[in-house]
mmCIF file of the C-alpha atoms, coordinates in Angstrom:
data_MODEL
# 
_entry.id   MODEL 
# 
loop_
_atom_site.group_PDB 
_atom_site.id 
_atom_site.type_symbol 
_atom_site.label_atom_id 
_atom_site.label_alt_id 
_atom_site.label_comp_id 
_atom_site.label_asym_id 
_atom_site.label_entity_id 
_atom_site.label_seq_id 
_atom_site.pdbx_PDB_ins_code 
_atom_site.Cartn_x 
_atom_site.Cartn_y 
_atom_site.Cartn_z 
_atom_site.occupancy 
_atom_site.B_iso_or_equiv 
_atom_site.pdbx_formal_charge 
_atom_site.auth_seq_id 
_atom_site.auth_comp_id 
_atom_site.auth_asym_id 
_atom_site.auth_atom_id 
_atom_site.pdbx_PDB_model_num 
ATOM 1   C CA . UNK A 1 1   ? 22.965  -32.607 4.058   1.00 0.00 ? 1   UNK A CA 1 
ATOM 2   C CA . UNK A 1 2   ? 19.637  -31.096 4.042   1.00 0.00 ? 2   UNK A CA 1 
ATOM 3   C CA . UNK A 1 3   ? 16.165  -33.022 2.558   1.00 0.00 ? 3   UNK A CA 1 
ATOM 4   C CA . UNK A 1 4   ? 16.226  -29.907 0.281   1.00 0.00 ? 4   UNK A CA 1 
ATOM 5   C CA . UNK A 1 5   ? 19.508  -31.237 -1.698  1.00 0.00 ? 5   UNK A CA 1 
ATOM 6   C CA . UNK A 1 6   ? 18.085  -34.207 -2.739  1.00 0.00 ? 6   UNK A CA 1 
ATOM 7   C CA . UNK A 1 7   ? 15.063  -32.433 -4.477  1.00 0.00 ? 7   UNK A CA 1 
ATOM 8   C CA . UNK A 1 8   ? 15.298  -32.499 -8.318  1.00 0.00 ? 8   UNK A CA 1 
ATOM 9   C CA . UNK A 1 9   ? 12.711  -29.773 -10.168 1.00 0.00 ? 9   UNK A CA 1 
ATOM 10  C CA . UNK A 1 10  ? 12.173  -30.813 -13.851 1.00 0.00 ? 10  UNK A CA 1 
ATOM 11  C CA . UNK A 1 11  ? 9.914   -28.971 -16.277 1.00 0.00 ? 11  UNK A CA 1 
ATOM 12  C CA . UNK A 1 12  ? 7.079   -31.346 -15.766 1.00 0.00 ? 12  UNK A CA 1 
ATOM 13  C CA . UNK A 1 13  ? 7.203   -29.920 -12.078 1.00 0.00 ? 13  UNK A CA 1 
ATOM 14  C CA . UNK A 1 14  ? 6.516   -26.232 -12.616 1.00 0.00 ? 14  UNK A CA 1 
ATOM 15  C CA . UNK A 1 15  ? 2.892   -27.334 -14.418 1.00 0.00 ? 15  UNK A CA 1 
ATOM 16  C CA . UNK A 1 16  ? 0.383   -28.392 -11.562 1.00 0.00 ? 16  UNK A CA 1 
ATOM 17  C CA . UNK A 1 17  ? -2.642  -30.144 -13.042 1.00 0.00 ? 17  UNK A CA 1 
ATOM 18  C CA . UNK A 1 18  ? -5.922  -32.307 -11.352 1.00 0.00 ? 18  UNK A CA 1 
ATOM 19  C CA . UNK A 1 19  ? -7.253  -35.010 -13.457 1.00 0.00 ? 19  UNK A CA 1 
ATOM 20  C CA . UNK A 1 20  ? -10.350 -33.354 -12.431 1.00 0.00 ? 20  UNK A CA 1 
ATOM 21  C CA . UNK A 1 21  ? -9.774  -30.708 -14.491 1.00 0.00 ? 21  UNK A CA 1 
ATOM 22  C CA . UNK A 1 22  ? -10.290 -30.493 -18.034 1.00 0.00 ? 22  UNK A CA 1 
ATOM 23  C CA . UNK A 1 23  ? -8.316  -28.170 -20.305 1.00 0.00 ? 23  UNK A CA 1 
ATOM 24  C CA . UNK A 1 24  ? -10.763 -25.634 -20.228 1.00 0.00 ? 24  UNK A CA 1 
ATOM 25  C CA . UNK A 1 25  ? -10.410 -24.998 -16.678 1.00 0.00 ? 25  UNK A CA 1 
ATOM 26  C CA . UNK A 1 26  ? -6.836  -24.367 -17.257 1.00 0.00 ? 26  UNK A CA 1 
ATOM 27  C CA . UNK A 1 27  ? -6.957  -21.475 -19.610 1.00 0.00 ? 27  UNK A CA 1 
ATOM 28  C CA . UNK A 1 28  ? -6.490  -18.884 -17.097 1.00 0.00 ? 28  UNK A CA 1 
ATOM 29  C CA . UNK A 1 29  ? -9.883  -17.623 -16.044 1.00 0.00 ? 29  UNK A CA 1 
ATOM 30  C CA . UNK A 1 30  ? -8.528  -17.151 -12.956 1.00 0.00 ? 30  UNK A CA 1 
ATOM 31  C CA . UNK A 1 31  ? -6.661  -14.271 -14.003 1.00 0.00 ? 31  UNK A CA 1 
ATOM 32  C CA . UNK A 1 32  ? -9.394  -12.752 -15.471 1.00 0.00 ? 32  UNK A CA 1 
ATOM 33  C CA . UNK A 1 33  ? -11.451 -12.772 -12.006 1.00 0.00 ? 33  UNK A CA 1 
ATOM 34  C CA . UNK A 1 34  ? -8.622  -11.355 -10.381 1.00 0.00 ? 34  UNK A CA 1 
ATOM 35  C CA . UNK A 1 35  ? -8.550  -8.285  -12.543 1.00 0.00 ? 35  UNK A CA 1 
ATOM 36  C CA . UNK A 1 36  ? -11.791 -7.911  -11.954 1.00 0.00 ? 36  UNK A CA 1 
ATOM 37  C CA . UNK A 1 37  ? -11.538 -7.345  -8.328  1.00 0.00 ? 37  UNK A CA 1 
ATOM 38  C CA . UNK A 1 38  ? -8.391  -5.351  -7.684  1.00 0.00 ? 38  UNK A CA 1 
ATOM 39  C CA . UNK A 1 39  ? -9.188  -3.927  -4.598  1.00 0.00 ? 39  UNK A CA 1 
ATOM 40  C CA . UNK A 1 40  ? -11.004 -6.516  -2.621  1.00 0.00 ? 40  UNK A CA 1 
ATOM 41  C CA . UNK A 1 41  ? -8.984  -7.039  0.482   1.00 0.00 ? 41  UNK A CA 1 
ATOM 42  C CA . UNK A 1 42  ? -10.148 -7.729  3.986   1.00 0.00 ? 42  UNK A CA 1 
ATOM 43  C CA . UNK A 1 43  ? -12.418 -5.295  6.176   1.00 0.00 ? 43  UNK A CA 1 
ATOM 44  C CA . UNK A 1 44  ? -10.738 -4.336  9.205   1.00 0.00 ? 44  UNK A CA 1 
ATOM 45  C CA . UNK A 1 45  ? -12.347 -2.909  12.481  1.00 0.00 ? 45  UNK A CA 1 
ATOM 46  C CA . UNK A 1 46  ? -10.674 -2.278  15.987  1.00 0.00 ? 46  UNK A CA 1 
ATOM 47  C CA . UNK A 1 47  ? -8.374  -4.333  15.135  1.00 0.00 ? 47  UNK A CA 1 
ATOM 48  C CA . UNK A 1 48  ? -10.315 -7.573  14.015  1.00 0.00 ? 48  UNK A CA 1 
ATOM 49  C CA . UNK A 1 49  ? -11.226 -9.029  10.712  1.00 0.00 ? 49  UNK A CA 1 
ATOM 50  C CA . UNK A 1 50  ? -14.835 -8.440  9.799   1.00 0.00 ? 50  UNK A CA 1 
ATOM 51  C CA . UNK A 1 51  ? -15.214 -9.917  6.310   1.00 0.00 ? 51  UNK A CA 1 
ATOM 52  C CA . UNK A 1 52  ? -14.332 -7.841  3.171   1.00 0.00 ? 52  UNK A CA 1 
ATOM 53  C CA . UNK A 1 53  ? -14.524 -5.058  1.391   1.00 0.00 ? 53  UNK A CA 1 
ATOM 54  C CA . UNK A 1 54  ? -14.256 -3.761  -2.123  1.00 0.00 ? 54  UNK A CA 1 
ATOM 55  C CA . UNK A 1 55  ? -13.414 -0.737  -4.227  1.00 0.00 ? 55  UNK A CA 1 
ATOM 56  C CA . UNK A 1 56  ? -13.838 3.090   -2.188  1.00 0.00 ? 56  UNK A CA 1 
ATOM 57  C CA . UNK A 1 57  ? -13.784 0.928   1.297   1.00 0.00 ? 57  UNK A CA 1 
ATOM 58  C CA . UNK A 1 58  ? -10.653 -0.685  0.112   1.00 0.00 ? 58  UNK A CA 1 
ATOM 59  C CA . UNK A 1 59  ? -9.051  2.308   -0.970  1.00 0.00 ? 59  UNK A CA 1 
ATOM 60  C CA . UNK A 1 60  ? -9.332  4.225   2.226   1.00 0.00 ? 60  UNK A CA 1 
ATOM 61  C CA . UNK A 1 61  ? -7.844  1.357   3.538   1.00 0.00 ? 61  UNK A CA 1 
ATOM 62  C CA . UNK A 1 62  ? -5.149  1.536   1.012   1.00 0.00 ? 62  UNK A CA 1 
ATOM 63  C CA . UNK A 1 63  ? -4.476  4.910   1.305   1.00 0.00 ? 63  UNK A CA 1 
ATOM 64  C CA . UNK A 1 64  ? -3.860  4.440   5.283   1.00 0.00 ? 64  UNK A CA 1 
ATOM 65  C CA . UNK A 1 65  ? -1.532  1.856   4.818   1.00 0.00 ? 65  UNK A CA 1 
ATOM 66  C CA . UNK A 1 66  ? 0.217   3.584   2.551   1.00 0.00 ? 66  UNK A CA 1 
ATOM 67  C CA . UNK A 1 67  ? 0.811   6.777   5.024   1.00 0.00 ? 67  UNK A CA 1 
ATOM 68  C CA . UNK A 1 68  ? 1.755   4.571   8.141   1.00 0.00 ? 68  UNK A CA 1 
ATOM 69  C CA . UNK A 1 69  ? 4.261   2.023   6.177   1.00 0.00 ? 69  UNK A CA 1 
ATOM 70  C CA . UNK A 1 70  ? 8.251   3.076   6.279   1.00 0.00 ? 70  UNK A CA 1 
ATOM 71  C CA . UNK A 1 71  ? 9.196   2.304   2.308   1.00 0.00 ? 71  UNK A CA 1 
ATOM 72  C CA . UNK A 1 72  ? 12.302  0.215   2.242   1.00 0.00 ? 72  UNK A CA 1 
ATOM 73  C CA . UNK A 1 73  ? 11.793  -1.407  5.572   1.00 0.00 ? 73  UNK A CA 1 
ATOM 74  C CA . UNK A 1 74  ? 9.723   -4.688  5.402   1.00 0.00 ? 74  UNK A CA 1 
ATOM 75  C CA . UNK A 1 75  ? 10.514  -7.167  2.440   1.00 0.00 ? 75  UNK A CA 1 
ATOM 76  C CA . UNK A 1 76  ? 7.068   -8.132  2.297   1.00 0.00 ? 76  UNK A CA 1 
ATOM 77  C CA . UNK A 1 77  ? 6.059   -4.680  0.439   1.00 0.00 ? 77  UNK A CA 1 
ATOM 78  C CA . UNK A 1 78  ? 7.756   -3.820  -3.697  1.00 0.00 ? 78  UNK A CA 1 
ATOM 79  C CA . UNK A 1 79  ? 10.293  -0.842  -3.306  1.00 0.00 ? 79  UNK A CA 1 
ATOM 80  C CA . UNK A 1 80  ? 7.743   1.438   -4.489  1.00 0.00 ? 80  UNK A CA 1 
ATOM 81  C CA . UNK A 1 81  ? 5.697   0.951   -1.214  1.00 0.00 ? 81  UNK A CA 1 
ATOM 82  C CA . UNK A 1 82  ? 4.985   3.296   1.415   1.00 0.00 ? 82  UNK A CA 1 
ATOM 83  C CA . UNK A 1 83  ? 6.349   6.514   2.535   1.00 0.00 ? 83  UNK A CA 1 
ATOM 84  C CA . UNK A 1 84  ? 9.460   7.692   3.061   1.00 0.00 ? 84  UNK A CA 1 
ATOM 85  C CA . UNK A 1 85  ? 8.280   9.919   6.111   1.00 0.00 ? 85  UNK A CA 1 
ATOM 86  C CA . UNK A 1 86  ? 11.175  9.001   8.562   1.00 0.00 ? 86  UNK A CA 1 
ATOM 87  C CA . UNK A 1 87  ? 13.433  11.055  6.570   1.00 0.00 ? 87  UNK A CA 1 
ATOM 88  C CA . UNK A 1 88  ? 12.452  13.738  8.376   1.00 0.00 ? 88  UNK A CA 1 
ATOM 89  C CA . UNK A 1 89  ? 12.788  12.993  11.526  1.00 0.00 ? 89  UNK A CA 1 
ATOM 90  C CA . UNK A 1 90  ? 15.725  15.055  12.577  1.00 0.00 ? 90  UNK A CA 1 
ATOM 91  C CA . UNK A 1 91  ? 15.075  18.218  10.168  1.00 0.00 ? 91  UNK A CA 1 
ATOM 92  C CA . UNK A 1 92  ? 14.403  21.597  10.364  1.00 0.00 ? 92  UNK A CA 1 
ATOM 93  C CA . UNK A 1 93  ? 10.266  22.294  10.037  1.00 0.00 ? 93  UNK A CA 1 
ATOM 94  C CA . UNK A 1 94  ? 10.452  24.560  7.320   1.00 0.00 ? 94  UNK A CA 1 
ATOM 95  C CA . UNK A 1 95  ? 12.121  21.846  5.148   1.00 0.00 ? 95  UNK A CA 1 
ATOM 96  C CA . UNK A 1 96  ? 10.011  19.250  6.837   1.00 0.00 ? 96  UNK A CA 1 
ATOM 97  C CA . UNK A 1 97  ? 6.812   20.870  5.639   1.00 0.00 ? 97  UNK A CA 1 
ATOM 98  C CA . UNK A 1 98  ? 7.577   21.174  2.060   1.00 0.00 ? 98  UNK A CA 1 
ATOM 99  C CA . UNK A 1 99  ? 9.063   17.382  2.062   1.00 0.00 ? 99  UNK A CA 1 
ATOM 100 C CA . UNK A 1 100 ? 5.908   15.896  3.506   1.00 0.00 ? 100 UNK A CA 1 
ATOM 101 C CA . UNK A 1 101 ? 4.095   17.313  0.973   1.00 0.00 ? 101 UNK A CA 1 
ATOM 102 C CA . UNK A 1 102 ? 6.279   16.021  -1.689  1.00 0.00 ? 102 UNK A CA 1 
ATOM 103 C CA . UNK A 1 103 ? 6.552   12.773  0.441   1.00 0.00 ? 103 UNK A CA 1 
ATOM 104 C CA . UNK A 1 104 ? 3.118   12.215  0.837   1.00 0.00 ? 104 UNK A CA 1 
ATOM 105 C CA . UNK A 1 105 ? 2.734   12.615  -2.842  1.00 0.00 ? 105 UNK A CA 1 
ATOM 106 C CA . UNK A 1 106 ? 5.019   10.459  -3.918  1.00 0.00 ? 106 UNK A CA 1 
ATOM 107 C CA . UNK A 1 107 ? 4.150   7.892   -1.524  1.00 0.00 ? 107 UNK A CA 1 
ATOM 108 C CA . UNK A 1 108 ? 0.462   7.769   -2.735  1.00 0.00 ? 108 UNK A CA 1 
ATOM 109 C CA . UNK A 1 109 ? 0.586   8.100   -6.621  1.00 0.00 ? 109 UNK A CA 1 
ATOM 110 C CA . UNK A 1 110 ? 2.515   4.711   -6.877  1.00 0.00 ? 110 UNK A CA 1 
ATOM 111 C CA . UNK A 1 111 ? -0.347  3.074   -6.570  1.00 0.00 ? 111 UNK A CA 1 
ATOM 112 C CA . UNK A 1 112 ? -2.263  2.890   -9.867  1.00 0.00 ? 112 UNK A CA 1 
ATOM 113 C CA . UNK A 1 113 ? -5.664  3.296   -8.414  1.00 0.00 ? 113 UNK A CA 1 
ATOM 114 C CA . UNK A 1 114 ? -4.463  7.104   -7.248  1.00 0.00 ? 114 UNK A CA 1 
ATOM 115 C CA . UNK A 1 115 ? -5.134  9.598   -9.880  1.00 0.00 ? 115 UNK A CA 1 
ATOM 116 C CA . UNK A 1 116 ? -3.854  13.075  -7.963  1.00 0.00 ? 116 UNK A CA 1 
ATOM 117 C CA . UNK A 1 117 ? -3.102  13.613  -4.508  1.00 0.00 ? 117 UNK A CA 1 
ATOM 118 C CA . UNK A 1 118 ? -4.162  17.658  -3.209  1.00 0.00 ? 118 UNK A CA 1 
ATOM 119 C CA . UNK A 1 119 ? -2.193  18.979  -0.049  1.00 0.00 ? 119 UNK A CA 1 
ATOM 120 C CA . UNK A 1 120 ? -4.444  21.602  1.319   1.00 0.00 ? 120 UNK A CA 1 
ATOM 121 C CA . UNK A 1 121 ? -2.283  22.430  4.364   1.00 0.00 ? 121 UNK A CA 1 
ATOM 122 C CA . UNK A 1 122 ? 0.680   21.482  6.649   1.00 0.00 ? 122 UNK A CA 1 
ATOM 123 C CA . UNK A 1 123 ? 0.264   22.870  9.751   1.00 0.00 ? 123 UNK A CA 1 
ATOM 124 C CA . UNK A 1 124 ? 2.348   22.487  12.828  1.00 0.00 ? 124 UNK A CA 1 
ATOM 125 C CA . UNK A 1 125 ? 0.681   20.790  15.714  1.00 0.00 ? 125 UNK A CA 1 
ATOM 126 C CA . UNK A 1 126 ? 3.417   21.506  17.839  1.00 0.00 ? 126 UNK A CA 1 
ATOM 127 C CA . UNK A 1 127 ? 7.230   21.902  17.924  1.00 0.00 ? 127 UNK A CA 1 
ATOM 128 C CA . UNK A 1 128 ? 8.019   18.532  16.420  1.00 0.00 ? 128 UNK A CA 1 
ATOM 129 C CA . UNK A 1 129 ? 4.999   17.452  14.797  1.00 0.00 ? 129 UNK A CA 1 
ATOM 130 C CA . UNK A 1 130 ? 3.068   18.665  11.332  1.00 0.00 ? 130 UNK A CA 1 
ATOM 131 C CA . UNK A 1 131 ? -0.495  18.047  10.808  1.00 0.00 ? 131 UNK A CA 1 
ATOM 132 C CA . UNK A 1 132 ? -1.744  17.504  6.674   1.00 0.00 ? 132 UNK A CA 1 
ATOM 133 C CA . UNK A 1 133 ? -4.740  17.652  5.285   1.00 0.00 ? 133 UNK A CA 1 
ATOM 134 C CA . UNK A 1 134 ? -6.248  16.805  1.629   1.00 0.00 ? 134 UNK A CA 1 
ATOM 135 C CA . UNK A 1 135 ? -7.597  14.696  -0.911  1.00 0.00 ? 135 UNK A CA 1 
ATOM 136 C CA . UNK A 1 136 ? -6.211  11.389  -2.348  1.00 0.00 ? 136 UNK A CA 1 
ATOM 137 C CA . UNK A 1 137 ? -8.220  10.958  -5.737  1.00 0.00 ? 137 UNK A CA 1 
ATOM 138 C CA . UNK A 1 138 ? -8.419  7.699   -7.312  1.00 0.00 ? 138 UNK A CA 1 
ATOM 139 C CA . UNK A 1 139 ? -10.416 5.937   -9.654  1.00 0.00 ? 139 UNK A CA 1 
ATOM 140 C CA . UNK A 1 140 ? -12.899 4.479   -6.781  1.00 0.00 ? 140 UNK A CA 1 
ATOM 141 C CA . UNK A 1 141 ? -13.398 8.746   -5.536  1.00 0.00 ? 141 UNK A CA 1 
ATOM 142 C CA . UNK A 1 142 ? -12.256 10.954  -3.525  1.00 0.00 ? 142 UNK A CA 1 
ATOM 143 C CA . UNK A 1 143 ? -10.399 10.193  0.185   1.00 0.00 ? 143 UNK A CA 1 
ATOM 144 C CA . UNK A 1 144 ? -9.672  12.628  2.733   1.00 0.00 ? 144 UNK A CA 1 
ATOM 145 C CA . UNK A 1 145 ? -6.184  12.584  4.309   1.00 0.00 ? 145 UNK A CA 1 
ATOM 146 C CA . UNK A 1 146 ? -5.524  13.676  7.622   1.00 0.00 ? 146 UNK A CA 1 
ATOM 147 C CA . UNK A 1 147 ? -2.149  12.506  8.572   1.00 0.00 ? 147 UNK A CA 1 
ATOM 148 C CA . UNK A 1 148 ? 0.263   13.499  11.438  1.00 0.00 ? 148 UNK A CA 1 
ATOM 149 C CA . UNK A 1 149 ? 4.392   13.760  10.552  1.00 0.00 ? 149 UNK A CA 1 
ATOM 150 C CA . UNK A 1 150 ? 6.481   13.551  13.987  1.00 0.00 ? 150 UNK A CA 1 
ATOM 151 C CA . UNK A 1 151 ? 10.037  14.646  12.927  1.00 0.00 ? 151 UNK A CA 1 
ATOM 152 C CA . UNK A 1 152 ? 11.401  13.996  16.656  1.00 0.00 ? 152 UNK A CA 1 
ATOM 153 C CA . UNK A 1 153 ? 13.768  11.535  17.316  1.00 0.00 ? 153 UNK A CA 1 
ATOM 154 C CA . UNK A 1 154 ? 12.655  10.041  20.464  1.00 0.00 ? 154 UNK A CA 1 
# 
C-alpha cells in the first residue's frame, strides 16, 4: 500500500491560508497582476537564462517556439500548441508549399496575442526543404518569420 492511500482531502484542504494574511490579501490580486503581464517570460541567449523579458521581446520568443514545437507531441503544451509541420515530411513539394502556409498559419493565430499572420513566399531551398518568409502581427507589433520546412524523412 502506498503513503498516497492513506491521504484523505476534505474541503477545508483545497483553501490554503497564512495567519499572516488578512482577508484582504486573499481577494485575488494576484490574478489581477498576472493579467497584467501576459507575456513576461524568461530572456534567453545562447542558450542561457539572462533575466526577463516582456511584451515584443517575448513575442518573438513566442512566435519561435511556436514554429519549432511538434503540436500533439509533449503533454506539457494545450492541444492547440505548436505546429503541425511534420505532416509533411514525406509529401510531394507542391502540396508541401501550400500546407506550410496554411500550417504556419494555423499554428500561430492560436495564440491570442497574434492578430494576422502574412506568408510572403515559400521558396524551395533545395529538393527537400522550403524556405518562408513573413510577418506574424500581434498586439505587441510586427515579427518577421523566417522559417525552414524539411519534408525529408531522414
Amino acid at each position: 500500500m502506498d503513503d498516497d492511500d492513506n491521504i484523505i482531502v476534505t474541503e477545508d484542504d483545497d483553501e490554503v491560508t497564512d495567519p499572516n494574511l488578512d482577508d484582504e490579501d486573499l481577494d485575488g490580486d494576484d490574478e489581477e497582476e498576472l493579467d497584467d503581464e501576459p507575456t513576461l517570460t524568461f530572456k534567453v541567449e545562447n542558450g542561457r537564462i539572462r533575466g526577463k523579458v516582456n511584451e515584443l521581446p517575448a513575442m518573438v520568443q513566442a512566435v519561435d517556439k511556436i514554429l519549432r514545437t511538434e503540436r500533439l507531441v509533449y503533454p506539457i503544451y494545450s492541444d492547440q500548441y505548436g505546429n503541425d509541420l511534420n505532416d509533411l515530411i514525406g509529401k510531394d513539394i507542391g502540396y508541401a508549399k501550400v500546407e506550410a502556409e496554411r500550417m504556419i498559419k494555423e499554428a500561430l493565430l492560436a495564440d491570442d496575442r497574434v492578430i494576422d499572420v502574412e506568408i510572403d513566399s515559400i521558396n524551395q531551398k533545395n529538393k527537400d526543404t522550403l524556405v518562408v518568409t513573413g510577418t506574424c502581427f500581434t498586439v505587441f507589433g510586427k515579427i518577421a518569420i523566417d522559417s525552414e520546412v524539411t519534408i525529408d524523412e531522414s
